[in-house]
C-alpha positions as CSV (number, residue, x, y, z in Angstrom):
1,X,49.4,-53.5,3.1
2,X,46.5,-52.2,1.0
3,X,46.3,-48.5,0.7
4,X,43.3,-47.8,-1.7
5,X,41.1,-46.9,1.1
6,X,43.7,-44.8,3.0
7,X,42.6,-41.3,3.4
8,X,45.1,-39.2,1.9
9,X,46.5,-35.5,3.1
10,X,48.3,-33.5,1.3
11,X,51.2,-30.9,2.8
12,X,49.6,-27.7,4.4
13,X,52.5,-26.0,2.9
14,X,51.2,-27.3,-0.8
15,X,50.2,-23.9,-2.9
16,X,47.2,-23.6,-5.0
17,X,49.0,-24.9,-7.9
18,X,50.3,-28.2,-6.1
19,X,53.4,-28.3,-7.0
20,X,56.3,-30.8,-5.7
21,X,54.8,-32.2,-2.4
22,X,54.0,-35.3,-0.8
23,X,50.6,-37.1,0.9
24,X,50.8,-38.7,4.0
25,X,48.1,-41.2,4.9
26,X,48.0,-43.0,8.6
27,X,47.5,-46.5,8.8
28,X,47.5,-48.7,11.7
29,X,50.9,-48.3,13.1
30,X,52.6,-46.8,10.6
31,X,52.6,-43.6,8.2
32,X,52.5,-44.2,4.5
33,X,54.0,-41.2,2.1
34,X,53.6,-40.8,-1.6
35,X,54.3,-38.4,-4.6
36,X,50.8,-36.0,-4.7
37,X,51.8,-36.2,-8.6
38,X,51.7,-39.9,-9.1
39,X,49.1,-41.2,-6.4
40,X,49.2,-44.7,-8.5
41,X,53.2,-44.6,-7.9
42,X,54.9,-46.1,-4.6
43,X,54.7,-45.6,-1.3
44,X,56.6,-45.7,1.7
45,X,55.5,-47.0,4.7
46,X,57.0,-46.3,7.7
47,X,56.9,-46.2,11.8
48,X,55.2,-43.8,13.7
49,X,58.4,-43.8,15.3
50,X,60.8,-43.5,12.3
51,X,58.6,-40.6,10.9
52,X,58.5,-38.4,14.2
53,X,62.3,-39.2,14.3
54,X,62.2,-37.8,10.5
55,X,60.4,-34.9,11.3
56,X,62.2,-33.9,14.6
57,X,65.7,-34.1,12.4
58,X,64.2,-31.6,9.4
59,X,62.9,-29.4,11.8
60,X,66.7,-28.7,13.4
């Protein structure tokens, strides 16, 4: 899937500094996550599904 035009967001938990966080970017389908240090690095694409899954576990 190409990402280069993916509009990237960064954590609203990220400080003013950056720091160690991660972008998120929706694409059709799916969610896409990446290192906000290495934006050239990999990404992980995953479900909708999988990622609200994600989320609802971390927030327990």
């Amino acid at each position: 899937m190409d990402l280069t035009k993916a509009d990237w967001r960064k954590s609203s938990y990220t400080g003013p500094n950056g720091g160690d966080c991660v972008e998120l970017a929706s694409v059709p389908d799916m969610v896409s996550v990446r290192d906000s240090k290495d934006p050239d690095g990999p990404k992980l694409l995953v479900t909708r599904r999988a990622f609200a899954a994600l989320l609802s576990d971390i927030k327990r």
